[in-house]
GUVEXGU-76726 format. One line per 4 residues: their letters; for each residue x, y, z of C-alpha. Coordinates in nm, 2 decimals. Layout:
N
A> X/Y/Z | ...
end
This chain:
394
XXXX> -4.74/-6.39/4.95 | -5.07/-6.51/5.02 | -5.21/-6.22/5.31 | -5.03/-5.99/4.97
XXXX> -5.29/-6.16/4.71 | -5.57/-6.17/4.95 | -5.49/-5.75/5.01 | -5.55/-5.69/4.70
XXXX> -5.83/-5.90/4.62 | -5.99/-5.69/4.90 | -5.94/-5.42/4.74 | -6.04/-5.53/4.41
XXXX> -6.32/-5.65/4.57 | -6.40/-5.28/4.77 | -6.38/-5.09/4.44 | -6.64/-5.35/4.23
XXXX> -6.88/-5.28/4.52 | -6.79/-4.90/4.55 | -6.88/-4.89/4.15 | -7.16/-5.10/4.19
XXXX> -7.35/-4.87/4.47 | -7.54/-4.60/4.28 | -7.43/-4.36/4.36 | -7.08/-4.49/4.48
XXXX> -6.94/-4.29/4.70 | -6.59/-4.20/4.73 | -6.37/-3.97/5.02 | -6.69/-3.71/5.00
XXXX> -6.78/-3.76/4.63 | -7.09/-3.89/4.51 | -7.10/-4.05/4.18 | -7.41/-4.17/4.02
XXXX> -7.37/-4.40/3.76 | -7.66/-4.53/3.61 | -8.06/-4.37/3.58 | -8.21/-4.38/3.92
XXXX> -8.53/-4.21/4.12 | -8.42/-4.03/4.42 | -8.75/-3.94/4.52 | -8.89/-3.61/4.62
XXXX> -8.68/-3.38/4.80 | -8.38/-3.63/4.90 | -8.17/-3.49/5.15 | -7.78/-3.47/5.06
XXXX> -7.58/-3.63/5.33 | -7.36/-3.33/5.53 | -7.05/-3.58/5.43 | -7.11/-3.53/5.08
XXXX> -6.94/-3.22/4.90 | -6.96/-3.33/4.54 | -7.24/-3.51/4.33 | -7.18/-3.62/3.97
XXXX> -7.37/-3.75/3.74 | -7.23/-3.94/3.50 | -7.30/-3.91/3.13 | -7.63/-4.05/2.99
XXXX> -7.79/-4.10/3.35 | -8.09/-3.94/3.40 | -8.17/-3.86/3.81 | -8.52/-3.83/3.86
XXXX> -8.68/-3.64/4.19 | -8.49/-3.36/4.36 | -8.20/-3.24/4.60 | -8.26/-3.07/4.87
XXXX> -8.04/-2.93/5.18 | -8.24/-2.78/5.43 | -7.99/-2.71/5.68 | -7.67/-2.75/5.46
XXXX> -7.40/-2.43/5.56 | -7.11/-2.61/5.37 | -7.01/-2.55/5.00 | -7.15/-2.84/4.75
XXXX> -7.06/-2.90/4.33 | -7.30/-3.07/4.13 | -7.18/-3.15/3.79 | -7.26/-3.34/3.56
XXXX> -7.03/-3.53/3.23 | -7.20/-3.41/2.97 | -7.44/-3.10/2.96 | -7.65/-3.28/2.69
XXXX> -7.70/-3.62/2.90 | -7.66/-3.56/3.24 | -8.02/-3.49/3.34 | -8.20/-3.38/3.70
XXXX> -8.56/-3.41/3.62 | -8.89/-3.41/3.83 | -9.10/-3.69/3.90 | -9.44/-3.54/3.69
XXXX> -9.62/-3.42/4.03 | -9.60/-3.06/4.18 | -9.64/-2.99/4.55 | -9.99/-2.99/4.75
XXXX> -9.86/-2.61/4.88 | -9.78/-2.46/4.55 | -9.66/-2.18/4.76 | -9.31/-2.07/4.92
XXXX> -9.29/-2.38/5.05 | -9.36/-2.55/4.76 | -8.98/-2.40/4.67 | -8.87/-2.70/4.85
XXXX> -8.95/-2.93/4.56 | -8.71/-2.76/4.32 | -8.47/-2.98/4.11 | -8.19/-2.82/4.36
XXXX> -8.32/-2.67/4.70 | -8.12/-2.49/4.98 | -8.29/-2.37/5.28 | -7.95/-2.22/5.40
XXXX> -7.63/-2.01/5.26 | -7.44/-2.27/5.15 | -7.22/-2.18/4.82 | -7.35/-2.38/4.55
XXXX> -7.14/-2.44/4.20 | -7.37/-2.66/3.93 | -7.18/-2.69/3.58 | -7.25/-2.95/3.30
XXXX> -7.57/-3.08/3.30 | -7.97/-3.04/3.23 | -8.19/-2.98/3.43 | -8.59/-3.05/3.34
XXXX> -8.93/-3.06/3.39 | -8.90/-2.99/3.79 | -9.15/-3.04/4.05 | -9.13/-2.64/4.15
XXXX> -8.84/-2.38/4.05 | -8.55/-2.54/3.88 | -8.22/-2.44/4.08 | -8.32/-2.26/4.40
XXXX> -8.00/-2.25/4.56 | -8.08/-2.04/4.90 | -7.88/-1.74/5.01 | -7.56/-1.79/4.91
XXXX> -7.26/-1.79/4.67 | -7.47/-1.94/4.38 | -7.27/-2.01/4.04 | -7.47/-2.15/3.78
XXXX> -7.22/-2.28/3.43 | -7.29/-2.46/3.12 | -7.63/-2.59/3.18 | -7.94/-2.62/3.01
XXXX> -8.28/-2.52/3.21 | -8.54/-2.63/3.01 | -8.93/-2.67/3.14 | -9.00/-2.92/2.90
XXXX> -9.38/-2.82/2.91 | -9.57/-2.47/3.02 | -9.63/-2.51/3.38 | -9.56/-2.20/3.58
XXXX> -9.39/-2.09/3.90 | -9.07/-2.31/3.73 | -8.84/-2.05/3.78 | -8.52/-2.09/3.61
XXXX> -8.20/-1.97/3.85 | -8.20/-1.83/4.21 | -7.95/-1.74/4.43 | -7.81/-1.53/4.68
XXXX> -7.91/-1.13/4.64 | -7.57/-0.97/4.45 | -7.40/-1.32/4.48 | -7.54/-1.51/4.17
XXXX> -7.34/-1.60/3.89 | -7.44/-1.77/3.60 | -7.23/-1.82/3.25 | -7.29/-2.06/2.93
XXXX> -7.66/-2.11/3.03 | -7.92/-2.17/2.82 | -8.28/-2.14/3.01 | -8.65/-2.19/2.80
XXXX> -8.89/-2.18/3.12 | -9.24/-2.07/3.15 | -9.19/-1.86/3.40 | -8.88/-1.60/3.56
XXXX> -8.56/-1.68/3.44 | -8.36/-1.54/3.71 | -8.37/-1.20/3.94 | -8.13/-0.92/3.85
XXXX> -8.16/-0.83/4.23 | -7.96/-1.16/4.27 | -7.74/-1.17/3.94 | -7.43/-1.03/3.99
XXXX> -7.30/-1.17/3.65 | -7.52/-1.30/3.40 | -7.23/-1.35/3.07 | -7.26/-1.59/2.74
XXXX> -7.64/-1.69/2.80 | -7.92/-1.70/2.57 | -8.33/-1.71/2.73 | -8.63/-1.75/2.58
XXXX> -8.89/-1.51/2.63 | -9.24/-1.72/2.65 | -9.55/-1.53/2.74 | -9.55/-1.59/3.13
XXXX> -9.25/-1.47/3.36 | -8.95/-1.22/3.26 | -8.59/-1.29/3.14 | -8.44/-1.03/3.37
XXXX> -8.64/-0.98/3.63 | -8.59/-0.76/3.91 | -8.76/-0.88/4.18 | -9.15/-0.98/4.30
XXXX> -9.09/-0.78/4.62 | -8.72/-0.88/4.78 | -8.55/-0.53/4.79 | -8.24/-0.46/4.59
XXXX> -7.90/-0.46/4.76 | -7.71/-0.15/4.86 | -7.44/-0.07/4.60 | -7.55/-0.38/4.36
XXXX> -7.49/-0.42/3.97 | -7.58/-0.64/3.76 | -7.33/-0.71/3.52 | -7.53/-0.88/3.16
XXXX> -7.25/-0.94/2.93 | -7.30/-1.14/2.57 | -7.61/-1.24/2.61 | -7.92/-1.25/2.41
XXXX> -8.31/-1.28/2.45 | -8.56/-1.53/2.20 | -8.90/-1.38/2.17 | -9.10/-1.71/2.17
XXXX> -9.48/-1.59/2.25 | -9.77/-1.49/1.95 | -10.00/-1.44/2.28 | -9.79/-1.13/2.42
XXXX> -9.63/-1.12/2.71 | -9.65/-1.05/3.07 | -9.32/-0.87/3.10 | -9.03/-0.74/2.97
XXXX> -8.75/-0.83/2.89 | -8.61/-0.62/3.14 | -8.87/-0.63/3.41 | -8.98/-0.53/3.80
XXXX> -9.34/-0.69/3.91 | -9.35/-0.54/4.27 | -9.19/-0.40/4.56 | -9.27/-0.44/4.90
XXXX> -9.27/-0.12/4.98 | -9.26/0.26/4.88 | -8.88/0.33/4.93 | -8.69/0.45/4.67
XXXX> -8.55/0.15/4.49 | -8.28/0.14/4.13 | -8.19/-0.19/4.00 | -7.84/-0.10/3.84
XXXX> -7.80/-0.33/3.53 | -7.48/-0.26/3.33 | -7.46/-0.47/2.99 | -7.12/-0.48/2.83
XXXX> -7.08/-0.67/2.47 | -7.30/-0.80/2.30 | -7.70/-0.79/2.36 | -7.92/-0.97/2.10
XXXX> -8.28/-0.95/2.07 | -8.44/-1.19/1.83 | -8.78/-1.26/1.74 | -8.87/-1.60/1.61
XXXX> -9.07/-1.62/1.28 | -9.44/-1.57/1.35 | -9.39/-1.46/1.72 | -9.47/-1.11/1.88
XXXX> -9.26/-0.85/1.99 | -9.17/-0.82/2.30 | -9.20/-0.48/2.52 | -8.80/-0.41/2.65
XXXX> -8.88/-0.27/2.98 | -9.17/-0.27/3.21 | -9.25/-0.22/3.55 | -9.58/-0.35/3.72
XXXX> -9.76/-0.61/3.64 | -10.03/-0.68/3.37 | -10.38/-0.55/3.44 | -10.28/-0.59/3.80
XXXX> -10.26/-0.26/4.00 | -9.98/-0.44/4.29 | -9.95/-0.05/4.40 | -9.56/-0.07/4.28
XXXX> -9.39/0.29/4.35 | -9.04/0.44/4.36 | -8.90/0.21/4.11 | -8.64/0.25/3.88
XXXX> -8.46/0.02/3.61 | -8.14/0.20/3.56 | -7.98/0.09/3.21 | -7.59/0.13/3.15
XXXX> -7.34/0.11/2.84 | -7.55/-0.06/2.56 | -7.86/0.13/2.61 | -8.13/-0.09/2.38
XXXX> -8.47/0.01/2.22 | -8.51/0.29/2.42 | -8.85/0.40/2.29 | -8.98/0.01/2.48
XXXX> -9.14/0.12/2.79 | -9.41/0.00/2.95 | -9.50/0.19/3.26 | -9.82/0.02/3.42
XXXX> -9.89/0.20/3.72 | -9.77/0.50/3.89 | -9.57/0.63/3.60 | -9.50/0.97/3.84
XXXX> -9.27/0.78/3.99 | -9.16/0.44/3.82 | -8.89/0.50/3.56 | -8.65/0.35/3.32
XXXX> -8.34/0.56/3.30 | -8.03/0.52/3.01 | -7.67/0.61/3.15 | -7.33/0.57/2.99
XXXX> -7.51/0.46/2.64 | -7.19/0.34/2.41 | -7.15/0.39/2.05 | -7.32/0.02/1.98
XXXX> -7.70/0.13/2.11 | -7.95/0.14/1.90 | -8.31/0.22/1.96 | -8.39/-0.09/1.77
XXXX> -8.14/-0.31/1.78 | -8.34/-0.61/1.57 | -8.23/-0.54/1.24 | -7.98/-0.84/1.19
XXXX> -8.22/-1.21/1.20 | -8.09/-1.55/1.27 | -8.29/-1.83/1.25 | -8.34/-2.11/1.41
XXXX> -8.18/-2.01/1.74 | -8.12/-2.24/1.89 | -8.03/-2.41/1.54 | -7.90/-2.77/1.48
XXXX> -7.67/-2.62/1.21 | -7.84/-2.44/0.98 | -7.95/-2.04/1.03 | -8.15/-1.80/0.78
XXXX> -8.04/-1.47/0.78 | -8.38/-1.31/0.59 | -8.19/-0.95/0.58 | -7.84/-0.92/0.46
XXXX> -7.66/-0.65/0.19 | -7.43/-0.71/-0.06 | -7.12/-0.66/0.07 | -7.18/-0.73/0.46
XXXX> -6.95/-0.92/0.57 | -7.02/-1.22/0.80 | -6.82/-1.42/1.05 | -6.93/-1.69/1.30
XXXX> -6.69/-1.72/1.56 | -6.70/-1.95/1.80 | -6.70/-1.80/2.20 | -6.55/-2.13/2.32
XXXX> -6.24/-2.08/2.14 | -6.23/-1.76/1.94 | -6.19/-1.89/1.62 | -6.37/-1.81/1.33
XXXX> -6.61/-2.14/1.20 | -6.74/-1.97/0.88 | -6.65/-1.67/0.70 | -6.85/-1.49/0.39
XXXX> -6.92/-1.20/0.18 | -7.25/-1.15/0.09 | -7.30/-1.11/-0.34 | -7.65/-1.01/-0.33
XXXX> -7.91/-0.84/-0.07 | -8.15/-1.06/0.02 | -8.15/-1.38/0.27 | -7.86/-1.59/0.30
XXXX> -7.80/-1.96/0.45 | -7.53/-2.04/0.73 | -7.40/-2.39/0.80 | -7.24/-2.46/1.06
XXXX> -7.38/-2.86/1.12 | -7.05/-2.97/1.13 | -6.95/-2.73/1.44 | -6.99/-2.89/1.82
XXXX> -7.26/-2.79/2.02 | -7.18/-2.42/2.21 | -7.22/-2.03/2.16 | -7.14/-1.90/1.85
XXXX> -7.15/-1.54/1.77 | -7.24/-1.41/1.42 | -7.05/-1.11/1.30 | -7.19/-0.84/0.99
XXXX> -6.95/-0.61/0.91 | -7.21/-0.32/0.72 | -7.06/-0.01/0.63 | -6.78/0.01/0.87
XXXX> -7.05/-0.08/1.18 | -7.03/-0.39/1.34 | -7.34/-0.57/1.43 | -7.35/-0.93/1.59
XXXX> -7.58/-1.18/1.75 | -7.55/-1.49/1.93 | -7.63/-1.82/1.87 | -7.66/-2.16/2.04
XX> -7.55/-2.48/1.90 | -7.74/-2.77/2.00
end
């Protein structure tokens, strides 16, 4: 009886000091527990394959894997609360190597899942995740102030997924030349960097789609901007290059009060002659503002084309305005009929939060404050034609 109490005080005793540790670390799985500074460019042990971060705990420095092959997760509790954030500096060579001070750095093709949690104010890009199976879900890439070359996603060319994201950075939000899926994410469009970009030079893979389903774009910039929404800054070379981006559902544009439009595709770069030649942005299904184009050099041969356009296009596809977005509860809708009538479902669950029909044209108010943070999709019903935009939660 006694070696029987004095087993399982041991292993009272092992857990209390495994839960202690920060992070504790369990059969492969790190755990951190409570705030902590990991320092700049901390190197994740080969015998970890999972790091989470527990709910209200703030990590602050960076991960990085320089030679990592094997498959990691790194999730956080909550989205809101479990935070990755930089330490306040940025690197001496504010270059490509600088790349290795992002908030999550591979040097290598390991496959990479992050899911639930924030990730801020990095030292360089915020999720660089090398050159392999990348997936990116429910997570919040925010900049927290305007410092550029703070790229939002990277990942593997054509093996990039990333759903339930919201990203506000001050630079690229992601490549389309490494997206394969980009579904249920909203980006903010500030003056520096592109939403969908297609590359700064890597070339596009053979056979490769992009596949941008429910998502939508914030214009956020009364100084202009230097791309597109849909964008290509430069090639490397003059071959013959088509990025093939196919959106399916739902594509919002929205403009936030007392912010500039912005231009829906260009190719080149402002007042910058890179010599870019031979490209083309190939749109498919929900062909939007087609009359957007901003060719900036070599128009001969740079082009946007429109293939497979469905019924919902629209050469200007901003007539329906919600805002806030992102909203704490309440949205303005400054352009409604009489008689529309409005929905807001939820794209968590499908069900319908809120549903109206509208007495009078003019602006209407939407509450949905008592709703839990998430996507939400607003529904018009005008005339038989469905219009809808989506919305984010916070």
């Amino acid at each position: 009886m006694k070696k029987l109490n004095l087993f399982f005080l041991f292993l009272i005793f092992s857990a209390f000091t495994a839960l202690s540790q920060n992070p504790s670390v369990v059969n492969g799985v790190a755990t951190y527990n409570s705030n902590i500074n990991i320092g700049r460019k901390f190197q994740i042990p080969s015998s970890w394959n999972k790091i989470v971060i527990k709910a209200n705990v703030t990590i602050t420095g960076s991960f990085y894997m320089p030679t990592r092959t094997t498959p990691i997760e790194i999730m956080g509790e909550n989205r809101k609360t479990s935070i990755i954030q930089g330490d306040g500096s940025r690197p001496t060579d504010d270059g490509i190597n600088g790349r290795s001070y992002s908030a999550i750095r591979a040097d290598k093709s390991p496959d990479i899942y992050v899911h639930d949690l924030t990730v801020t104010k990095p030292m360089k890009f915020h999720i660089h995740g090398g050159f392999g199976n990348v997936t990116v879900v429910r997570c919040d890439i925010v900049a927290g102030s305007e410092t550029h070359t703070t790229d939002g996603i990277h990942g593997g060319a054509a093996k990039t997924v990333i759903k339930d994201c919201y990203i506000n950075v001050f630079d690229d939000a992601l490549y389309t030349v490494e997206c394969k899926l980009v579904e249920n994410t909203t980006i903010v469009h500030n003056k520096n960097g592109g939403p969908f970009m297609t590359s700064w030079g890597a070339s596009v893979p053979s056979n490769h789609t992009c596949v941008v389903r429910n998502c939508t774009v914030i214009a956020n910039s009364n100084e202009g901007y230097n791309h597109g929404v849909f964008s290509w800054a430069q090639k490397h070379d003059d071959k013959a290059q088509t990025i093939h981006i196919k959106i399916e559902g739902s594509f919002d544009y929205i403009k936030n009060p007392g912010k500039d439009d912005a231009p829906m595709y260009t190719i080149g770069r402002p007042n910058d002659n890179s010599g870019l030649k031979n490209a083309t942005i190939k749109i498919d299904g929900k062909c939007l503002r087609t009359s957007s184009i901003d060719i900036r050099e070599n128009a001969a041969s740079n082009k946007v084309e429109f293939v497979n356009c469905d019924a919902n296009s629209s050469p200007d596809d901003t007539f329906l305005r919600a805002f806030p977005n992102p909203t704490t509860g309440i949205l303005t809708l400054p352009e409604v009929l009489a008689n529309d009538q409005i929905k807001v479902i939820s794209q968590l669950s499908g069900q319908t939060v809120l549903s109206r029909t509208i007495q009078q044209s003019g602006s209407t108010i939407l509450d949905i404050s008592s709703q839990p943070s998430g996507n939400y999709t607003i529904q018009v019903t005008r005339n038989n034609q469905l219009i809808t935009r989506n919305i984010v939660k916070l």
